[in-house]
DSSP file (Angstrom, degrees, kcal/mol; ACC not computed):
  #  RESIDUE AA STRUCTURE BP1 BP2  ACC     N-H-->O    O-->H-N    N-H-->O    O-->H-N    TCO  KAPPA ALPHA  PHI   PSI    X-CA   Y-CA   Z-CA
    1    1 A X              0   0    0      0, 0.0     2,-0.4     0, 0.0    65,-0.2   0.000 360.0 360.0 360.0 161.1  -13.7  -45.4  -42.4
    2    2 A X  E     -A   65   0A   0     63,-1.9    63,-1.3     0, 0.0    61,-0.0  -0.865 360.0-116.4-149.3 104.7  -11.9  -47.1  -45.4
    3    3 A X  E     -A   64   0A   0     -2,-0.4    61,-0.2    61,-0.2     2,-0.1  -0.202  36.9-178.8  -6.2  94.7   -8.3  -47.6  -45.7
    4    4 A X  E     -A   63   0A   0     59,-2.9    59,-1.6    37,-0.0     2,-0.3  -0.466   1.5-175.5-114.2 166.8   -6.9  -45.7  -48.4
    5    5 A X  E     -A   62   0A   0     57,-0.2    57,-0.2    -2,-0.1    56,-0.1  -0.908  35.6-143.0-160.3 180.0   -2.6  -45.3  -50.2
    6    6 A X    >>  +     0   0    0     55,-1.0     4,-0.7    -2,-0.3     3,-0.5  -0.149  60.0 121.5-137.0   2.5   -1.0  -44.0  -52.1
    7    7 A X  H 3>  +     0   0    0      1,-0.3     4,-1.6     3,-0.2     5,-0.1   0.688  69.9  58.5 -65.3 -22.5    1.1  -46.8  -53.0
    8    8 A X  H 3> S+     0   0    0      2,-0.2     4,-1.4     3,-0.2    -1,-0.3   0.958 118.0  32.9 -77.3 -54.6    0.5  -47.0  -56.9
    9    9 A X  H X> S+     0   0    0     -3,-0.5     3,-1.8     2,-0.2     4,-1.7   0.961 118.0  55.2 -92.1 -89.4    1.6  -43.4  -57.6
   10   10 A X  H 3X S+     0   0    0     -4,-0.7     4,-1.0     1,-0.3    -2,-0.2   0.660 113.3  48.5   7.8 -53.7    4.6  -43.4  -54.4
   11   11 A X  H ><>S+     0   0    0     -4,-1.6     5,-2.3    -5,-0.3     3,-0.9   0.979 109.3  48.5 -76.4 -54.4    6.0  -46.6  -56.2
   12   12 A X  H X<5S+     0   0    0     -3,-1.8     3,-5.9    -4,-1.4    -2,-0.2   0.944 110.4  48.9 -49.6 -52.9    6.1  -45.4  -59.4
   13   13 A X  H 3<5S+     0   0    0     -4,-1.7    -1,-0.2     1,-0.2    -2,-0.2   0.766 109.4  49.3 -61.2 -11.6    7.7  -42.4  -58.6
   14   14 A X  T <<5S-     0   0    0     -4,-1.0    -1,-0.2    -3,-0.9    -2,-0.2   0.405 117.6-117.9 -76.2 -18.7   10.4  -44.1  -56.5
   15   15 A X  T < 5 +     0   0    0     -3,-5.9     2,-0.3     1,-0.2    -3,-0.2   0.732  66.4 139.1  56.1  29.3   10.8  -46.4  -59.8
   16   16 A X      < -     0   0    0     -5,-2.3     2,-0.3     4,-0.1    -1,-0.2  -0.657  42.9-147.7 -87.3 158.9    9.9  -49.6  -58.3
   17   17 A X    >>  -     0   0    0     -2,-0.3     4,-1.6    -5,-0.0     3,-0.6  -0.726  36.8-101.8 -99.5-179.0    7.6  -52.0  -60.3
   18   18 A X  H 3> S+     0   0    0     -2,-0.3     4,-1.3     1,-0.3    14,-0.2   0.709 122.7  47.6 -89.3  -4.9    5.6  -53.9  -58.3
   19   19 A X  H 3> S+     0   0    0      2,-0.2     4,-1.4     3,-0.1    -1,-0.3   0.609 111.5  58.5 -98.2  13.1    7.4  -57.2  -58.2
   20   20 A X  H X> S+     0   0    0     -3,-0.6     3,-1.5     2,-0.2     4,-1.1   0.965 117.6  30.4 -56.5 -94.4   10.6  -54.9  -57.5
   21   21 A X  H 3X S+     0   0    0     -4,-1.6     4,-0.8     1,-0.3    -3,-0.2   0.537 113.4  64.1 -36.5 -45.7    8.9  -53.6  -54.4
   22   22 A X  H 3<>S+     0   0    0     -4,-1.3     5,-2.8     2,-0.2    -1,-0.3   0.838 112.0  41.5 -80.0 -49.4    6.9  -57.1  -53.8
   23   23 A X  H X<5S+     0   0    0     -3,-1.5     3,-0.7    -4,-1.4    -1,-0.2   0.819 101.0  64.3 -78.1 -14.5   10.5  -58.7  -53.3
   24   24 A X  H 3<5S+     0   0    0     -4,-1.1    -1,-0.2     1,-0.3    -2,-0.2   0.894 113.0  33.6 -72.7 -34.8   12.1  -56.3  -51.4
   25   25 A X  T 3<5S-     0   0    0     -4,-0.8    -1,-0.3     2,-0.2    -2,-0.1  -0.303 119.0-101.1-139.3  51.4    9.7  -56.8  -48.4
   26   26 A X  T < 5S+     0   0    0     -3,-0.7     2,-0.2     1,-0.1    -3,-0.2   0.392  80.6 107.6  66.0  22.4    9.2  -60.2  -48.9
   27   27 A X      < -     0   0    0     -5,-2.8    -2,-0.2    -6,-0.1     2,-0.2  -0.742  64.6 -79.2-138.1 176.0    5.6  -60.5  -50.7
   28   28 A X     >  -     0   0    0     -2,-0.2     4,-2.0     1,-0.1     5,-0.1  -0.453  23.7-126.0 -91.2 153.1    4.1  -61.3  -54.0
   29   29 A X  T  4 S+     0   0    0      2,-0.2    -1,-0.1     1,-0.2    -9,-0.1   0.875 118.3  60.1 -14.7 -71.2    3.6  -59.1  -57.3
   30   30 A X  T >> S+     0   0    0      1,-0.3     3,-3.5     2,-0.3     4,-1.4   0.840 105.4  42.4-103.3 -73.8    0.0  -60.3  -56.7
   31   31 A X  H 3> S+     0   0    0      1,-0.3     4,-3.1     2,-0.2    -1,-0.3   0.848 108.5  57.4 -62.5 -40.8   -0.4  -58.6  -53.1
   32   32 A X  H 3X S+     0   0    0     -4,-2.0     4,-1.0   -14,-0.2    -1,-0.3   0.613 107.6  46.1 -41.1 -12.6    1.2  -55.6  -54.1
   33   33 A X  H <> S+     0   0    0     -3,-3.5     4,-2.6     2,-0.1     5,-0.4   0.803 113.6  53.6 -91.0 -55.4   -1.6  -55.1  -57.0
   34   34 A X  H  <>S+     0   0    0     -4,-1.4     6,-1.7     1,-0.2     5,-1.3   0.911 110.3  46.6 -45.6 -32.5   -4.2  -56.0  -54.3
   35   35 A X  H ><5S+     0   0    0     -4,-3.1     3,-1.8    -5,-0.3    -1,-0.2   0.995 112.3  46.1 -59.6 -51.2   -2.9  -53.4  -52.1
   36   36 A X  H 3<5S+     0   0    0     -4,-1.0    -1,-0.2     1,-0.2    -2,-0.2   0.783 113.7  49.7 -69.4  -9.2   -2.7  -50.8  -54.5
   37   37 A X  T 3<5S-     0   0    0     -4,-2.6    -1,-0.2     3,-0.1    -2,-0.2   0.426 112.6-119.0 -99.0   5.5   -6.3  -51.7  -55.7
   38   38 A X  T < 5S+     0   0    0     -3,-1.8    -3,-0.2    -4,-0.4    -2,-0.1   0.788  84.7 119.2  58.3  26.2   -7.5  -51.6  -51.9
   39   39 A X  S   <S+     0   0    0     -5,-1.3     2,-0.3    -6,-0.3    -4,-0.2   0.656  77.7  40.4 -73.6 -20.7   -8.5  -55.7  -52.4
   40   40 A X  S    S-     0   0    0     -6,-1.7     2,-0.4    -7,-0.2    -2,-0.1  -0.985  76.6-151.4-126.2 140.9   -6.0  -56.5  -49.6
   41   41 A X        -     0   0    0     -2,-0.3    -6,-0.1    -3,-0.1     6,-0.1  -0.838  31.0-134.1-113.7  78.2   -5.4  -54.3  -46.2
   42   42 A X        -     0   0    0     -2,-0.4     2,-0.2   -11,-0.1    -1,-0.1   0.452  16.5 -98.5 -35.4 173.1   -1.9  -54.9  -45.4
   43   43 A X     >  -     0   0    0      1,-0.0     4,-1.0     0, 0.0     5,-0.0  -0.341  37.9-110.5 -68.6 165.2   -0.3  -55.8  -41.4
   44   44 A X  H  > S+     0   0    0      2,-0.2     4,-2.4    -2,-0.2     5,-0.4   0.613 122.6  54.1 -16.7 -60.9    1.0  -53.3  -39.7
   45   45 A X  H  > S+     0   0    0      1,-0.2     4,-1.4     2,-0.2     5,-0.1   0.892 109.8  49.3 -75.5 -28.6    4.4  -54.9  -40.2
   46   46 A X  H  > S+     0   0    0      1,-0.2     4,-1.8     2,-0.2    -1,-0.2   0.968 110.4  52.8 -64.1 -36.3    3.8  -55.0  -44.2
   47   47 A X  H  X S+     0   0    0     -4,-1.0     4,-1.2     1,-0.3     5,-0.2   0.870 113.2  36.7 -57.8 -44.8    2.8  -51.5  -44.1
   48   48 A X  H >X S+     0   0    0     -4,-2.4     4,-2.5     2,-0.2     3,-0.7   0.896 113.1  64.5 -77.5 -32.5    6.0  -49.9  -42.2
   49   49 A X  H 3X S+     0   0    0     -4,-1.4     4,-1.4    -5,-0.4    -2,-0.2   0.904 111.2  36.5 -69.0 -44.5    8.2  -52.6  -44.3
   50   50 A X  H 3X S+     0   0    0     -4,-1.8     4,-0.5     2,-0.2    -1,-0.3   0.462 110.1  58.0 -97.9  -1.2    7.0  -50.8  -47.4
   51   51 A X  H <X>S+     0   0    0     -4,-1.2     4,-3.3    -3,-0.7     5,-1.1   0.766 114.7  44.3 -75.2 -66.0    7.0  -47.1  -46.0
   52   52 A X  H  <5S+     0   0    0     -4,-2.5    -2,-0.2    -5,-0.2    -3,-0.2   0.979 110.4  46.0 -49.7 -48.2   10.7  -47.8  -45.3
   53   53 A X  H  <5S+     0   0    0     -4,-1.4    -1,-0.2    -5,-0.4    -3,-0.2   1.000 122.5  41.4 -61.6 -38.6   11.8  -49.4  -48.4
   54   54 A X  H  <5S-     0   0    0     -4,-0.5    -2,-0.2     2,-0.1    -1,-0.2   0.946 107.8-133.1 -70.2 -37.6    9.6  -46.2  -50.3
   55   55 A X  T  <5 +     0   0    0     -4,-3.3     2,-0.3     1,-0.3    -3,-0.2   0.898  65.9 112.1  75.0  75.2   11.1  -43.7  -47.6
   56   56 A X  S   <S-     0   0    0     -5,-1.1    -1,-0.3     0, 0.0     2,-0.3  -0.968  74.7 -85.5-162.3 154.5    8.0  -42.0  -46.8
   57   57 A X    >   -     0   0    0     -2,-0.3     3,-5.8     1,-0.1     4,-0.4  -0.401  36.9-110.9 -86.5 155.6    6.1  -42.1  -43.6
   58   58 A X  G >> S+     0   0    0      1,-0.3     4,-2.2    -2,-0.3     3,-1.0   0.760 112.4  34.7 -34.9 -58.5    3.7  -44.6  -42.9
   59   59 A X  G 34 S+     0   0    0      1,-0.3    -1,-0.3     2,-0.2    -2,-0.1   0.396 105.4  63.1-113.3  29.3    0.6  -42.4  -43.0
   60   60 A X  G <4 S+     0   0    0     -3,-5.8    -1,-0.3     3,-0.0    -2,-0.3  -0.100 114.0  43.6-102.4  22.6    1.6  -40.1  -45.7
   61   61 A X  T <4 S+     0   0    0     -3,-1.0   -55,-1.0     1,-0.4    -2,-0.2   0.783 129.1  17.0 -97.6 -49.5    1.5  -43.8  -47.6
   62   62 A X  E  < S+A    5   0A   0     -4,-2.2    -1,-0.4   -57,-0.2     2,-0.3  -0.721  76.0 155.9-134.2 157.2   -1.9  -45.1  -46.0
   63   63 A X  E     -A    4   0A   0    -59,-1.6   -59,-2.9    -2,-0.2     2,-0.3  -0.953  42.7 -85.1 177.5 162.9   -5.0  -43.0  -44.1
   64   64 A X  E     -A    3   0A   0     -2,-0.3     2,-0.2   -61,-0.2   -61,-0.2  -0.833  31.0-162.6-112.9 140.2   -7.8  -43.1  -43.5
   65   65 A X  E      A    2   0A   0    -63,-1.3   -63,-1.9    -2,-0.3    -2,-0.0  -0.622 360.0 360.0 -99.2 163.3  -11.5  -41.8  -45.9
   66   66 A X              0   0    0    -65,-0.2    -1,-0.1    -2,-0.2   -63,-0.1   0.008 360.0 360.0 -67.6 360.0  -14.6  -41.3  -44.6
């Protein structure tokens, strides 16, 4: 199975940019683009950090493909 988000679209709509978002929960520009480009597979703690700040739940952010 292969980690998948929603983050790219979620953020926009919320009106964050990504070093907006990247500062709010304590990480770089540059991992937020790896997340949203599925280069990077966030912690657990990053994941929920940025589900809160977007205010959507955790696995209507991130799920899993086949």
């Amino acid at each position: 199975m292969i980690l998948k988000n929603n983050l790219k679209e979620v953020r926009q709509k919320k009106g964050f940019t990504q070093e907006e978002l990247g500062n709010s929960v304590d990480v770089s520009r540059q991992t937020i683009i790896s997340i949203e480009g599925y280069r990077y597979k966030p912690t657990l703690e990053l994941a929920m950090k940025i589900s809160k700040k977007l205010n959507i739940k955790i696995e209507k952010l991130f799920y899993f493909e086949d």
